[in-house]
N, C-alpha and C positions, 0 to 999 in steps of 0.2 A: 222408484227413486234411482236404481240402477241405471235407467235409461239417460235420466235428465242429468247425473252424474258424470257419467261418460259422455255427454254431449259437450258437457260444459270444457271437459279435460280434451276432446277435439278439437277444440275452439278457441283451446290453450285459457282460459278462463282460469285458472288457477286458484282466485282469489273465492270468485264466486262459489266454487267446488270447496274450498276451506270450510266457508262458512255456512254450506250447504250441510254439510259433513258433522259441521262442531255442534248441530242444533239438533243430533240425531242422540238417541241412545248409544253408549258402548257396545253394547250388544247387538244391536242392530248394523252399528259402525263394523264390528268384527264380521256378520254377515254380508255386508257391503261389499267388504274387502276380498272374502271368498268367491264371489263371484264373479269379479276379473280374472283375467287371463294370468297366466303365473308371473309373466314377464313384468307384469303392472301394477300387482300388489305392492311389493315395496314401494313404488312411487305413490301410491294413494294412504299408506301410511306416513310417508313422508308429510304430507300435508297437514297430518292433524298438529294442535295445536299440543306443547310439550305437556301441559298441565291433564289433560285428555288421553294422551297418546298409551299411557301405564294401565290406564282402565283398560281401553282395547287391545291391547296387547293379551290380557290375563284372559280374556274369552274365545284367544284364536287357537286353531289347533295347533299341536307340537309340531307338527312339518311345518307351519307355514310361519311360527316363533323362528324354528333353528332357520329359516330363510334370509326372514328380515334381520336378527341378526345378526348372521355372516354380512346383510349388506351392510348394517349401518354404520358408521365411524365407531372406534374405540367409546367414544365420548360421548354418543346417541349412544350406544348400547348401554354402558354402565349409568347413564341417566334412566333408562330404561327400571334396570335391573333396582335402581335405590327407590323407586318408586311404583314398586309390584310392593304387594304384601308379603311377608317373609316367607310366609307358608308357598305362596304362588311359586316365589322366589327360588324356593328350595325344590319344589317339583321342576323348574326352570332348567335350573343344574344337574338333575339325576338324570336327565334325557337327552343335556348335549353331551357332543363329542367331545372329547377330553382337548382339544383345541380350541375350543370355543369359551368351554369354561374355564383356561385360562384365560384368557380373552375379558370373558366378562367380569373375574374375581379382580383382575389384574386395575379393574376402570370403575369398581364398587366402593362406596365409603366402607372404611373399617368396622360401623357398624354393623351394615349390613352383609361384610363377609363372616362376621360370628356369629350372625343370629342366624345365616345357612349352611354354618360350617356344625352351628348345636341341633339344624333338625335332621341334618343328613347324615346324623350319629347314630339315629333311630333306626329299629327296622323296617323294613317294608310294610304297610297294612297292620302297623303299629299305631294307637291315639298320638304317638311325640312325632310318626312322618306325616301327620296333617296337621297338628297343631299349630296355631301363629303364635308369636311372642309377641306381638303388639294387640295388649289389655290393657284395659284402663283399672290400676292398682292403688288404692288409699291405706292411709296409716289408720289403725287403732283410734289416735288421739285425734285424730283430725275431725273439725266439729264439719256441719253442714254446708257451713258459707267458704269455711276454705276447701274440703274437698270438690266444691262447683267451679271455687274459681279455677284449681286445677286441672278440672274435666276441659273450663275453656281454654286453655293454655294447651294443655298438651293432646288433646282429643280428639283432635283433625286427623291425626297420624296414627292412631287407634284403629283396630278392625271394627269393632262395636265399643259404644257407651251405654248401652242400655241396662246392661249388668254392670256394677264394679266391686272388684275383689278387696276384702278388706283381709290385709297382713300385718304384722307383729314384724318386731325390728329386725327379726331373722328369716323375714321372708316366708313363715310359715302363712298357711292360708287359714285362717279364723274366722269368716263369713264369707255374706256377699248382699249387695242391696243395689235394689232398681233405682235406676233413676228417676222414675216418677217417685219412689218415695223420700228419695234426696227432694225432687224439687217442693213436696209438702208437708217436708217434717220443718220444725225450728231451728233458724239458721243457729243457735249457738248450740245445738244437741249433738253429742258425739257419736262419732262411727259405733263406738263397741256397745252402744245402748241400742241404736235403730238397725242394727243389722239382721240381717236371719244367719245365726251360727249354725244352724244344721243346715251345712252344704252339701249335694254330693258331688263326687269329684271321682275321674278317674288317672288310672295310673300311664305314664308313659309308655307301660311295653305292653298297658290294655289292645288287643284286636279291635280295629275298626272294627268290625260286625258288631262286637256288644255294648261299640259305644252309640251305632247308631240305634239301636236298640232300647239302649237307656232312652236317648232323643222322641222316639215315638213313645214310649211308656210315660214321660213325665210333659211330654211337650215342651219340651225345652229349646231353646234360640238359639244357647250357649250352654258351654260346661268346661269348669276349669281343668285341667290337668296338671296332677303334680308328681313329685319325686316320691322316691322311697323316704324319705324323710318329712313328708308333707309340705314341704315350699313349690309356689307356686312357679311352674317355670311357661306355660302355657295354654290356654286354651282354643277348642274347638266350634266355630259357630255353624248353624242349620246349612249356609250352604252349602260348607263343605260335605256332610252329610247327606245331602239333597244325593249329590256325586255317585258318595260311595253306595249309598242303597242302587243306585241303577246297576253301576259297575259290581256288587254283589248278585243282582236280583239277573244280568247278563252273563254272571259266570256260570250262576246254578242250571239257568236253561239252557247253555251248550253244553252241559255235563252230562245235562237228564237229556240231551237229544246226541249222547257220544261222541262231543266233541270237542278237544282239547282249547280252553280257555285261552282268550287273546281280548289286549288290551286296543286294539286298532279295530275303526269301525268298519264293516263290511266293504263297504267301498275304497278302502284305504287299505284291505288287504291284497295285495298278491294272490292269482292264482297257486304258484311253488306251495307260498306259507300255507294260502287255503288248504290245500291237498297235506301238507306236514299238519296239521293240526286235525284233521278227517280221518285219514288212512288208518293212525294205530288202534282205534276203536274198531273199525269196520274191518281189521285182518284177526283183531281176538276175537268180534260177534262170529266173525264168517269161518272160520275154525271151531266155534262153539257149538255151530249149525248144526256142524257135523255129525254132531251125535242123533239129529230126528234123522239123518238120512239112514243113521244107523241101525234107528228102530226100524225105518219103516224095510228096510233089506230083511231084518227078521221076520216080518208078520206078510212076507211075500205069499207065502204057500194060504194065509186067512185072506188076502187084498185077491189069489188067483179064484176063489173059492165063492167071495163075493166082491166082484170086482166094484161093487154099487158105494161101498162103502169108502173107497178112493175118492167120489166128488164130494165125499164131508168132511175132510178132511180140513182143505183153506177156511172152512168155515167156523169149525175147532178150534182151530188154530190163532184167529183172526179174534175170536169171540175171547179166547183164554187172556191173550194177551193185551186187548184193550181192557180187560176185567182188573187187569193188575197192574196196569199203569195209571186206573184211575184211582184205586188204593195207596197204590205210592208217590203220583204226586200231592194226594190228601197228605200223606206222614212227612214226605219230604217238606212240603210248602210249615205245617204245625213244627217239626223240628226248626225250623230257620228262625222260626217268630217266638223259640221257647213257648209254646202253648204243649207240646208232646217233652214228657222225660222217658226212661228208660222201665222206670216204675210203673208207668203207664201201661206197659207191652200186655198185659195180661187184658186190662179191658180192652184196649184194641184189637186184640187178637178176638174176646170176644164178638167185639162189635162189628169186625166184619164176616166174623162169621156168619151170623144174622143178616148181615148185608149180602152177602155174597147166598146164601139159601133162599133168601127172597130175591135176587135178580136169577140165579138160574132156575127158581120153577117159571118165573114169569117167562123169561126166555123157551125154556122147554114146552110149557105149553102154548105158546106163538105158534114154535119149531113145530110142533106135534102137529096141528091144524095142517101147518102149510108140506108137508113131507106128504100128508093121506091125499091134501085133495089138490096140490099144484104141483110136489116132485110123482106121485101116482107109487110110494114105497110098499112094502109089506108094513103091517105094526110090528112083527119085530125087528125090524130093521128101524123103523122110528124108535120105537124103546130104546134101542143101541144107543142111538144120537142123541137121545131126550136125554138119557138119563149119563150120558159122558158129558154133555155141557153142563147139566146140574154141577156134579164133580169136578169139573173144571174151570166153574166157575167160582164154586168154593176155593180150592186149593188155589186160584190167579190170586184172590183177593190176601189169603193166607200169607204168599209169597211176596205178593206185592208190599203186605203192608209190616214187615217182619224185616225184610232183609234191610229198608232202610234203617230202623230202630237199630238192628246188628251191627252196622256201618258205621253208626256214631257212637254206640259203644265201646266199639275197637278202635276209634278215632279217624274214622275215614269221615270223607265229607258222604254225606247221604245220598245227595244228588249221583252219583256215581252208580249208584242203585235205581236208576230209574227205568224208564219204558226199555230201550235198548237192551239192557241186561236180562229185566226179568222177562219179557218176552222171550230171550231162546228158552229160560230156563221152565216157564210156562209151555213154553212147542211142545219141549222132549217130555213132559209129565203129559197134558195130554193125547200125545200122541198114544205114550203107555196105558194109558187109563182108558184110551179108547179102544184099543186091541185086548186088552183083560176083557174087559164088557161085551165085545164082542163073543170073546170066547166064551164067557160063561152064557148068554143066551142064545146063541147062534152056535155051540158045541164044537165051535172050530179050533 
């Protein structure tokens, strides 16, 4: 499509490239557009029709938004901006330059400068800074036939009609009912008889995380959100949440792989930033290091003694640390989805005990075979080895699976506890446990 696109715009075809364009998905329109040249995207937006142009706008990224408009007139932009959805609206706002959002408040209807001036009251990764204010909301009294006719009146402009909220004259929220069961109940049957009153709902200053949470446990499309006083001021639909589960599920794994969280996708990062977001994990691990170098300086005069015992060491090593990064990312991934509480810590603990005494015999006796008849060792020099990866395969798992449980109880994110961490803290115990063992069988 790119190709025959761009043919048509060489060709000065204008007209034909509109409607080439207007017959595509949004979404696909927004991918179109990124793959011009920078100089050319504002012109190939220019083209789409106004009525289209709001959809593709909401699917493009934030650099290539604040681009187009800086280019567009006052008057294409705040057309723009009234016909995003509020929520879009308001993430719109938090990300220009304080020039631009003048710019754009200054060319927005009145309505849509307060319904982005009430989500950007919220805080951050709060359920009220994703919520839209555009619901489709019934009264109590309203029988079947007038809340439909209402749905077609005002429900173009709506995010979803598939759910509607039903409120009391003060805005309280009192149910909610499908639309399919509006379209097959009796036009003269009233809202407060066909509703489902047991809604749940969550709170404005709810974390995203629980509410997407809620979303996968009940399967839900939508969820209203209301105030401290129960009136309904907003809610959240799936795909907003679609969002935040990535952008959740992208921060835990640069955390659990030591690396400071960023909302910009890798190729839209900076080297400078990359290295700013890398560095301060990798100067606290590489100082932390410090301590096996520590140990192994003490157990010089046992390493001169049997010098054999130095090439098992990256193996030790190697074997501890993957032992307890597969424990923690088990605890870590069960804490995010609430399937692990803090309660738990005792059968966990046991259970990888268990787990971790059955991978290190199996291990150890692998290890054992392959030391007699392919490294050509003494047996007790295999003993040494066999029987320190047992033990440090116990204790990886121990650690691994413990220190993230400690981390959520003291209120850290768990993720922070992951491979990186416990791997030094895995080195420096087996390293110890390896030089003990040594000394009690080998008498050094």
């Amino acid at each position: 499509m790119f190709n025959k696109i761009n043919e048509l715009l060489e060709n000065k075809l204008y007209m034909e490239a509109r409607q080439e364009i207007a017959e595509m998905n949004p979404v696909d329109i927004a991918a179109l557009i990124e793959e011009f040249p920078e100089n050319e995207r504002t012109k190939i937006f220019r083209l789409l029709p106004k009525s289209l142009a709001a959809d593709v706008f909401s699917y493009l990224p934030i650099e290539l938004e604040q681009d187009i408009i800086i280019a567009l007139s006052d008057r294409e932009a705040g057309h723009i901006l009234d016909n995003l959805n509020a929520d879009d609206a308001a993430d719109l706002i938090d990300e220009m330059p304080a020039n631009v959002v003048k710019k754009l408040l200054a060319n927005a209807d009145p309505e849509t400068r307060r319904d982005i001036n009430h989500l950007l009251q919220y805080p951050d990764d709060s359920a009220g800074s994703i919520m839209t204010v555009e619901f489709m909301d019934l009264k109590e009294s309203y029988t079947v036939e007038q809340s439909l006719r209402k749905i077609r009146m005002e429900g173009i402009d709506k995010e979803t009609i598939n759910t509607c909220y039903i409120l009391n004259p003060h805005r309280r929220l009192l149910g909610a009912i499908s639309l399919r069961r509006l379209l097959l109940s009796d036009p003269v049957e009233k809202m407060i008889n066909i509703m489902e009153d047991h809604v749940i709902s969550v709170s404005t200053q709810t974390d995203q995380e629980e509410v997407a949470q809620l979303f996968q446990k009940y399967d839900f499309t939508s969820i209203p959100v209301v105030d401290s006083e129960n009136r309904l001021v907003g809610i959240i639909t799936v795909d907003d949440i679609v969002d935040i589960l990535q952008q959740e599920a992208t921060e835990d794994i640069e955390k659990m792989a030591a690396i400071t969280p960023t909302d910009k996708p890798y190729m839209k990062t900076g080297v400078l930033e990359t290295w700013k977001k890398r560095i301060p994990w990798l100067l606290i691990l590489m100082i932390s290091a410090t301590f096996t170098g520590r140990i192994i300086s003490h157990y010089e005069a046992a390493l001169a003694s049997y010098v054999v015992l130095t090439a098992f060491i990256p193996m030790l090593m190697d074997t501890g640390g993957n032992a307890g990064s597969q424990a923690s990312v088990s605890i870590i991934r069960g804490l995010s989805l609430n399937e692990i509480d803090y309660s738990d810590t005792l059968k966990i603990l046991l259970k990888e005990l268990c787990v971790g005494i059955l991978i290190g015999v199996t291990l150890a006796a692998a290890n054992f075979v392959k030391l007699l008849i392919i490294d050509r060792v003494s047996v007790t020099i295999a003993m040494v080895v066999c029987f320190t990866l047992i033990v440090t395969v116990i204790f990886a798992k121990l650690v691994g699976c413990s220190l993230p449980v400690l981390a959520k109880r003291l209120g850290f994110d768990p993720a922070v506890m992951a491979s990186p961490f416990i791997t030094t803290i895995v080195d420096a115990l087996s390293l110890m446990m390896y030089f003990k063992i040594a000394g009690v069988i080998l008498h050094i």
